[in-house]
LONU-126720 format. One record per residue: residue in three letters; x, y, z of N, C-alpha, C, O in turn; residue number from 0. Coordinates in steps of 0.1 Angstrom, whole numbers, padded with zeros to 4 digits. Layout:
# residues N
NODE gulum  n.c1  n.c2  n.c3 ca.c1 ca.c2 ca.c3  c.c1  c.c2  c.c3  o.c1  o.c2  o.c3 lose
NODE   ala     X     Y     Z     X     Y     Z     X     Y     Z     X     Y     Z  NUM
...
END
This chain:
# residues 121
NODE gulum  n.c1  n.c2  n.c3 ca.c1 ca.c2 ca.c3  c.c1  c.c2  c.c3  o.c1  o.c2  o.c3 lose
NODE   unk  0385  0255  0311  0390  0269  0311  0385  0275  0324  0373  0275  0328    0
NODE   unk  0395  0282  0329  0392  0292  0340  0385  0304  0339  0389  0311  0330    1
NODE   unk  0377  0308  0346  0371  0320  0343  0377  0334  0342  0384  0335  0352    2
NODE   unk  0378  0344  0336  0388  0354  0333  0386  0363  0338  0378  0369  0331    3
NODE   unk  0388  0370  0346  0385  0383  0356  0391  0396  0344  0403  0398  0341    4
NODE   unk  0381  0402  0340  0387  0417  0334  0389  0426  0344  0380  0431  0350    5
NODE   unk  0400  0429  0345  0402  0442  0351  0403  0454  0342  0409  0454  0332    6
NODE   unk  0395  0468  0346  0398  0474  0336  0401  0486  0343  0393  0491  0352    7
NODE   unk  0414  0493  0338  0415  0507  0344  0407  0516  0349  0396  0513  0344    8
NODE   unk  0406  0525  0356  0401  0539  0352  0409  0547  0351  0420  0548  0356    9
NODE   unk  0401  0556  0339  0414  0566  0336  0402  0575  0332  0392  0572  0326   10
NODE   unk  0408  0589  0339  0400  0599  0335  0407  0609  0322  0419  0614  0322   11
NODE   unk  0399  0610  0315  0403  0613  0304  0406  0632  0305  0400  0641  0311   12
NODE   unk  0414  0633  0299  0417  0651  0297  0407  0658  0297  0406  0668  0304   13
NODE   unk  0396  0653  0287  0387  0660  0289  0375  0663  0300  0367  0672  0303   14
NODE   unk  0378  0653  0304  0367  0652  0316  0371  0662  0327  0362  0668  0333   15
NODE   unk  0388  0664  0331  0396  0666  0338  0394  0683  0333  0393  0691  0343   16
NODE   unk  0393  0687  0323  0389  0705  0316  0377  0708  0318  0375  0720  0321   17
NODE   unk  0368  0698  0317  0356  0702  0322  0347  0700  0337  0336  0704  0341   18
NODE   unk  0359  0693  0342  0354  0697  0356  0353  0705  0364  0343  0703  0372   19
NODE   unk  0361  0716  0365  0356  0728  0371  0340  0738  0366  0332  0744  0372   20
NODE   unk  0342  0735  0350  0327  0735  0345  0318  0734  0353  0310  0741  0360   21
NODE   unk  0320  0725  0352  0305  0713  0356  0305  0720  0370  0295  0725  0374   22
NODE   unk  0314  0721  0378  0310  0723  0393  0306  0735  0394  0294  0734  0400   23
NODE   unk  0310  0747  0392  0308  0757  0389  0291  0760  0386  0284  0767  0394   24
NODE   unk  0286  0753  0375  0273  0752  0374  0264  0743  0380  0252  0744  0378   25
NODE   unk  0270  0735  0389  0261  0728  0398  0261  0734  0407  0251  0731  0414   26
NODE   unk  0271  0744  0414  0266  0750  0429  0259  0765  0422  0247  0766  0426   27
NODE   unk  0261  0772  0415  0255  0784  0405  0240  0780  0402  0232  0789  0405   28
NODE   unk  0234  0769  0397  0220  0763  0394  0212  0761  0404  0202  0767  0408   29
NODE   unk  0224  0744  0409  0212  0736  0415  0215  0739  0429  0206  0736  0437   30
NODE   unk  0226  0743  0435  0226  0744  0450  0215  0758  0449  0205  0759  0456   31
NODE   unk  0218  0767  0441  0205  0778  0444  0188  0776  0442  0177  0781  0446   32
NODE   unk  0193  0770  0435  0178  0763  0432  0170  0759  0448  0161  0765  0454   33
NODE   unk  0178  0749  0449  0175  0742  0459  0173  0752  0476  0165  0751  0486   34
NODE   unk  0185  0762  0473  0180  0771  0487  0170  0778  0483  0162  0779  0493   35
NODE   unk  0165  0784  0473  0158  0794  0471  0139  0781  0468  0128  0785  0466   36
NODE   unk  0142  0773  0469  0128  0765  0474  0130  0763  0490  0120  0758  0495   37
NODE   unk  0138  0764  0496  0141  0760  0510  0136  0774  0516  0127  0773  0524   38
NODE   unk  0142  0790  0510  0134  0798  0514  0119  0800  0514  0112  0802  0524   39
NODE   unk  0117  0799  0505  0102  0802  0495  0092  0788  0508  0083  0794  0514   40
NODE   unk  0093  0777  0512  0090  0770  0522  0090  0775  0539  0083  0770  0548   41
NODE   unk  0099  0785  0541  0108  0790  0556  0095  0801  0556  0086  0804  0548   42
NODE   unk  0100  0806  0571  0092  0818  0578  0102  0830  0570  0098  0842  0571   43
NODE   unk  0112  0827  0564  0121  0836  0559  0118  0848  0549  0126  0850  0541   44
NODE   unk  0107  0854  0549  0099  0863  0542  0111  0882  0541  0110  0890  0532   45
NODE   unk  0118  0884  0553  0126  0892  0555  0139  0888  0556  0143  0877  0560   46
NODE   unk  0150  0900  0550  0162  0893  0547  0171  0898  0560  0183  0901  0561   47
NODE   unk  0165  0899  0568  0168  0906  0586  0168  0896  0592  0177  0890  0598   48
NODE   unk  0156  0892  0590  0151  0880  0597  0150  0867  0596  0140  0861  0592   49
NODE   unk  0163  0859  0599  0173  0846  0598  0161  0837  0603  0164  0830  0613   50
NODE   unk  0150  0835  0600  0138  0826  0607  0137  0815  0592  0132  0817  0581   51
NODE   unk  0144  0805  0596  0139  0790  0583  0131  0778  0590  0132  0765  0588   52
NODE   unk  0122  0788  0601  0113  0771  0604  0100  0771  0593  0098  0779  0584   53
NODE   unk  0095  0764  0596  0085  0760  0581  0074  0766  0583  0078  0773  0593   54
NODE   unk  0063  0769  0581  0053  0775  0586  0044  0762  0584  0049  0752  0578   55
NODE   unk  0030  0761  0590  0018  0751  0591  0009  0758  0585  0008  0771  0585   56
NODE   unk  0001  0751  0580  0009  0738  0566  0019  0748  0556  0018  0760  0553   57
NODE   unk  0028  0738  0553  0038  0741  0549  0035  0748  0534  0046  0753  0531   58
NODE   unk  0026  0750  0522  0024  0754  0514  0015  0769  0519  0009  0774  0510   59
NODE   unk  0014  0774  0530  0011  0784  0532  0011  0796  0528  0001  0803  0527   60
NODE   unk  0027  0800  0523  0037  0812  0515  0027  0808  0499  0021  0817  0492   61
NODE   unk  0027  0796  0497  0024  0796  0485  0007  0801  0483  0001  0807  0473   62
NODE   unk  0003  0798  0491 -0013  0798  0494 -0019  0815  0491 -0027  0820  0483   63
NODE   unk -0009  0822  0503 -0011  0836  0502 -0006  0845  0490 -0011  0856  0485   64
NODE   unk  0004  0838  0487  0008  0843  0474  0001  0842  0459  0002  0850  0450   65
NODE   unk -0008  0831  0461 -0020  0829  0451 -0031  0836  0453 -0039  0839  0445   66
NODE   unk -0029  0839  0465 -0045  0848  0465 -0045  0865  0467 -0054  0873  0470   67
NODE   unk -0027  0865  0463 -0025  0884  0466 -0029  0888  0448 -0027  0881  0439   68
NODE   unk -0035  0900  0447 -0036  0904  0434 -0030  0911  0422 -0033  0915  0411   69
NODE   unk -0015  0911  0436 -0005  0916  0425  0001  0902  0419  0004  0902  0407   70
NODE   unk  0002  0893  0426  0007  0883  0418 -0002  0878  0408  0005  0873  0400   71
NODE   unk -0016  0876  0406 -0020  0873  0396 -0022  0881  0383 -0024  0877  0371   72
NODE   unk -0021  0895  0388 -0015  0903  0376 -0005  0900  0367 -0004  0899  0355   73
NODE   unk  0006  0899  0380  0019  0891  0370  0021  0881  0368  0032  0876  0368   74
NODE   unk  0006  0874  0366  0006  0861  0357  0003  0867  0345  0009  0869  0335   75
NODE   unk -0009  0868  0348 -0014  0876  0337 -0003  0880  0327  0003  0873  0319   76
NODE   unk -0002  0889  0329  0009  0900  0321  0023  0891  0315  0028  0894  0305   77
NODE   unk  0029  0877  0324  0034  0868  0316  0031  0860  0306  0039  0853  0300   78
NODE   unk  0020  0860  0304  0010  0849  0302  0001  0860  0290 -0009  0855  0286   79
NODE   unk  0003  0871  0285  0002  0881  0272  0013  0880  0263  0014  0876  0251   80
NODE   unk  0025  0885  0273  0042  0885  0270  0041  0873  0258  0042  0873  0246   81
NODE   unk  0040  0864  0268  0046  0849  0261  0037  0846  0249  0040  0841  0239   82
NODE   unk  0029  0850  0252  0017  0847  0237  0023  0856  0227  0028  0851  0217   83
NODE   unk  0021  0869  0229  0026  0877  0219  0039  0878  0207  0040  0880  0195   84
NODE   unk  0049  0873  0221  0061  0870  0217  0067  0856  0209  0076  0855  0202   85
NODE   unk  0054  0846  0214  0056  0836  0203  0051  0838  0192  0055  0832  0181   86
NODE   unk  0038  0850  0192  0028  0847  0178  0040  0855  0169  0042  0850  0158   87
NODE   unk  0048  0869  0171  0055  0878  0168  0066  0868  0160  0068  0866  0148   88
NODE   unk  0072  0863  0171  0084  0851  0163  0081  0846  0153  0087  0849  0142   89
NODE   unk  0067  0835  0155  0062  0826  0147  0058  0835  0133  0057  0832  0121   90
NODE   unk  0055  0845  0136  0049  0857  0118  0066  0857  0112  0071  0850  0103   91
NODE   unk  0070  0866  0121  0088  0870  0117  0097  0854  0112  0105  0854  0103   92
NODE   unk  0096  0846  0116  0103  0837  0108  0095  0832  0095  0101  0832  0084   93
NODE   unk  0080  0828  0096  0072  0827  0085  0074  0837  0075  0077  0833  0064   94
NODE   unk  0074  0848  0076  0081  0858  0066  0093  0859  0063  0096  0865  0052   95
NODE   unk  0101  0856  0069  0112  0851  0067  0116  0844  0058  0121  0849  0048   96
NODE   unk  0115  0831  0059  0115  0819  0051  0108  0820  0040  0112  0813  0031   97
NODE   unk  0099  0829  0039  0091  0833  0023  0101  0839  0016  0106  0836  0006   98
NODE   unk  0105  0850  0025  0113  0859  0016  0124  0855  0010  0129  0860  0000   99
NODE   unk  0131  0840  0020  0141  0834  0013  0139  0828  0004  0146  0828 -0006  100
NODE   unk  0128  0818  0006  0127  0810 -0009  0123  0816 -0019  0123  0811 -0030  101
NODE   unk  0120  0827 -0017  0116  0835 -0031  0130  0852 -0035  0130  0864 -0037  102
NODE   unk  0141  0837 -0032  0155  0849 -0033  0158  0856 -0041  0169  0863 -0041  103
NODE   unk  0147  0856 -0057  0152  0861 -0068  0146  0878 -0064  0151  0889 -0067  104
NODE   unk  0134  0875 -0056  0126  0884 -0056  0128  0894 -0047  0122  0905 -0048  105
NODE   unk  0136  0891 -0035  0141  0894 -0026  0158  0900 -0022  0164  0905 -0012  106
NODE   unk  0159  0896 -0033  0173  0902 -0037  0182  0917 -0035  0193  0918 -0031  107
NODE   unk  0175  0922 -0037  0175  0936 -0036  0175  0939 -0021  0184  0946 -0015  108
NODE   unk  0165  0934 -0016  0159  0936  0003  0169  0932  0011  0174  0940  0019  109
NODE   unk  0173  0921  0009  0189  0914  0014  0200  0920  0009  0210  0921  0017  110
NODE   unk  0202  0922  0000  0217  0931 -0004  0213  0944  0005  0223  0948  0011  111
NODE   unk  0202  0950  0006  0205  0966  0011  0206  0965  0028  0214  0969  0037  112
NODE   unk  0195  0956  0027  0199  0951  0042  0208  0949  0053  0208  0951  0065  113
NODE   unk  0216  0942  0044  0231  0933  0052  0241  0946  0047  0253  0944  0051  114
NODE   unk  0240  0961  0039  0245  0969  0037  0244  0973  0047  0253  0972  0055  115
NODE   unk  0229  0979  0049  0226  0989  0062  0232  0983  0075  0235  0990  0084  116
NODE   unk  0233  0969  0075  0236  0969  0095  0257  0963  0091  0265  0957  0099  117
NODE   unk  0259  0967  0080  0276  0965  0079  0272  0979  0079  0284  0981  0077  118
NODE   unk  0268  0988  0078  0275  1001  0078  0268  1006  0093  0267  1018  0092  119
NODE   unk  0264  1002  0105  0262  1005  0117  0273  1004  0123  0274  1006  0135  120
END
């Protein structure tokens, strides 16, 4: 027996063909900005006048200064409360939540007037 060579089509399927502008759309929208906005953040490009993208020495320099200004560690800070808060807030609000559901006999009332009040907003 001879050995069998499969050939196999390509065929792009409809759907691939609907979602391709998708997809592109969000790769120059993401990752090409992504990618310039680390290309700046690296550059002498600190002014939007001033068209200067050589690198500076050593090249984590931008990053350097920017660690040691004290507005920026403020606004670590102050993200870094945010995000705590906002998870502990969630994590209470769903835990109460889930109580109030499993105990639907008791709750009953709270949810009927509820889902009243924001259908009549």
């Amino acid at each position: 027996m001879g050995t069998m060579i499969l050939k196999r089509k390509f065929r792009v399927s409809p759907a691939a063909i609907a979602l391709m502008p998708s997809f592109i759309i969000v790769f120059i929208f993401v990752y090409v900005f992504i990618a310039y906005t680390i290309r700046i953040s690296l550059s002498k490009n600190w002014m939007p006048a001033k068209q200067d993208f050589t690198m500076p020495q050593p090249w984590y320099s931008n990053y350097r200064s920017l660690i040691n200004a004290g507005r920026f560690q403020a606004d670590i800070l102050n993200t870094i409360i945010f995000t705590v808060l906002f998870l502990m807030i969630s994590i209470i609000a769903g835990l109460l939540l889930a109580i109030a559901v499993s105990n639907m006999n008791r709750s009953r009332k709270f949810f009927r007037n509820l889902i009243q009040f924001l259908v009549c907003l």
